[in-house]
C-alpha positions in Angstrom: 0.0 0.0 0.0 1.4 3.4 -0.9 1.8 6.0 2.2 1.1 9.5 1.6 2.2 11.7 4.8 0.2 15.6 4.4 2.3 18.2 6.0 1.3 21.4 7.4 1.7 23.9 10.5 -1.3 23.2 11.9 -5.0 21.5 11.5 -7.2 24.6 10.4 -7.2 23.8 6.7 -7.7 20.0 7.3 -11.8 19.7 6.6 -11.5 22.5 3.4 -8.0 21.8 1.8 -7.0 18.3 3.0 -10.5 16.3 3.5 -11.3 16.4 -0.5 -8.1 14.9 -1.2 -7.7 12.6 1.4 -11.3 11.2 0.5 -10.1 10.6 -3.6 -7.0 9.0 -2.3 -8.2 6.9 0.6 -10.8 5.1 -2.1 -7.8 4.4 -4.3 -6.3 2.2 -1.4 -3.6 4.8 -0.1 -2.7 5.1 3.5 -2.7 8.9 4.3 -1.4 10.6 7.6 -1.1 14.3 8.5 1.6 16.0 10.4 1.4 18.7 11.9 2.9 21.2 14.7 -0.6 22.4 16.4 0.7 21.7 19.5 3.1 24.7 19.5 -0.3 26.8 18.4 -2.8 24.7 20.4 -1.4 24.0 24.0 -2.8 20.3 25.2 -3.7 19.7 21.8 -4.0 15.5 21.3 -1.3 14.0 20.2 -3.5 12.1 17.8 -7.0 13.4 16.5 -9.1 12.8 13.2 -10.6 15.5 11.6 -12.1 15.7 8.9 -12.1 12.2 8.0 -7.7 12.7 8.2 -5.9 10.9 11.3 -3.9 13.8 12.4 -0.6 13.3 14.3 1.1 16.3 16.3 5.2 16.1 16.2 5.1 15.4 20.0 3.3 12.3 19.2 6.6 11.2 17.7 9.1 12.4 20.6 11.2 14.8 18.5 10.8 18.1 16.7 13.3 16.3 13.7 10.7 16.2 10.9 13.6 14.2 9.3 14.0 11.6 12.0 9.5 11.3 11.4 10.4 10.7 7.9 12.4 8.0 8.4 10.2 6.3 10.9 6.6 7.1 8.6 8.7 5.9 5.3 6.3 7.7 3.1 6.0 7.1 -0.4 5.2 11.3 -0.9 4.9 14.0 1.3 2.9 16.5 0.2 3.3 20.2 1.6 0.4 22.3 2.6 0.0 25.6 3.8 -3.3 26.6 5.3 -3.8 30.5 5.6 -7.2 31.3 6.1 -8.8 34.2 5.8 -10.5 34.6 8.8 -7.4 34.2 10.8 -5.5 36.3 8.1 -7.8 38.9 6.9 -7.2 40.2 3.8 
């Protein structure tokens, strides 16, 4: 099974950016994971949450801020780069 890993700050833009294209690529038998850094943003935040129909893990889930040291332990087969600036938090 291929492994997708989403990557973004934080999980704002998860149900309006991510959710579409985790649905089309969930049916087509990938595995998909986003990471993310809420925690920083979001004190307490779970480690693990799914939003959106998107399991969402923080970088403290992992025990290091090393996104390279995740890498190696998720093996994904893409990592896809989003970032999420929303206009209501961003007004324009």
């Amino acid at each position: 099974m291929k492994k997708i890993l989403f990557f973004d700050c934080w999980t704002r833009g998860v149900k309006h950016l991510i959710s579409p294209i985790n649905e089309a690529l969930v049916k087509n038998k990938f595995q998909t994971k986003l990471l993310h850094f809420e925690s920083i943003y979001t004190p307490n935040f779970p480690k693990i949450k799914r939003i959106g129909g998107v399991d969402c893990y923080d970088y403290f889930y992992y025990k290091t801020f090393i996104v390279k040291k995740i890498l190696r332990k998720e093996r994904p087969n893409l990592v896809i780069f989003f970032e999420a600036i929303l206009s209501e938090i961003n007004p324009i």
